[in-house]
C-alpha positions as CSV (number, residue, x, y, z in Angstrom):
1,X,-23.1,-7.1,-21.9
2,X,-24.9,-9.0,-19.0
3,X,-27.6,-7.1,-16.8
4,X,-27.1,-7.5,-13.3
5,X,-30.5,-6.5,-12.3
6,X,-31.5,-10.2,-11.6
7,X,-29.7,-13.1,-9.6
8,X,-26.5,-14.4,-10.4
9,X,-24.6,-17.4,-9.6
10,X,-21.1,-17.7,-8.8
11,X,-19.1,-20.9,-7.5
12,X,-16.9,-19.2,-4.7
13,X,-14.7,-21.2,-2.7
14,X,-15.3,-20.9,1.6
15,X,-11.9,-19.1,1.8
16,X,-13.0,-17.2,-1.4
17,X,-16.1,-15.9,0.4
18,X,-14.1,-15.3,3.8
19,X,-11.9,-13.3,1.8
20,X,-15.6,-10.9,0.9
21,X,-16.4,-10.7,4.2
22,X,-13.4,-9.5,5.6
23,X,-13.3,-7.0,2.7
24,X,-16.7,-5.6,3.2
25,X,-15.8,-5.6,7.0
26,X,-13.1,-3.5,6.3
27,X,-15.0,-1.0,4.2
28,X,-17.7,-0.5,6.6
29,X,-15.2,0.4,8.7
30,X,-13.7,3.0,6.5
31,X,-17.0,4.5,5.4
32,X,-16.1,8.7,4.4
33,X,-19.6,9.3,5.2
34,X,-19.6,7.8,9.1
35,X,-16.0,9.2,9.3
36,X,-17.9,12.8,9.0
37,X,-21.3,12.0,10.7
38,X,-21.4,8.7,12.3
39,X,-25.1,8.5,12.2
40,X,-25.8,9.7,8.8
41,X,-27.1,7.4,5.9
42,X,-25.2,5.9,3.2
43,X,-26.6,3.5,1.0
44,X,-23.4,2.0,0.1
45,X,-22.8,0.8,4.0
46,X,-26.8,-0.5,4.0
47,X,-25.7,-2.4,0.8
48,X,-22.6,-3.9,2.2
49,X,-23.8,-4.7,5.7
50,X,-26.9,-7.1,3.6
51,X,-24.6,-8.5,1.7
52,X,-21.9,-9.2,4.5
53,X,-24.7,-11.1,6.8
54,X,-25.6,-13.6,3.8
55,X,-22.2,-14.1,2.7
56,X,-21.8,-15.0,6.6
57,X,-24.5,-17.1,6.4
58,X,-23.3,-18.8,3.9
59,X,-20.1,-20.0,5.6
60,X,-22.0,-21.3,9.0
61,X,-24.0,-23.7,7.0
């Protein structure tokens, strides 16, 4: 089994990586924990908003 704890390197298609973006747009929007307490923590958001902005950065280049 691979370890993921160092980087990795994937060939991903523009529309492939549009298609990531949308679906980490869509599950920072559907967050439980915000749903409850809109100004609470969640690590899983923090994780997702990172890797949202450099998937997005990504497709401007």
């Amino acid at each position: 089994m691979t370890s993921l704890a160092g980087p990795m390197h994937l060939d991903l298609s523009a529309k492939e990586v549009r298609i990531l973006v949308q679906s980490l747009g869509n599950c920072l929007a559907t967050c439980q924990t915000h749903a409850v307490k809109p100004d609470a923590p969640c690590e899983d958001c923090d994780a997702a908003r990172a890797l949202k902005q450099k998937l997005e950065s990504h497709l401007e280049r």
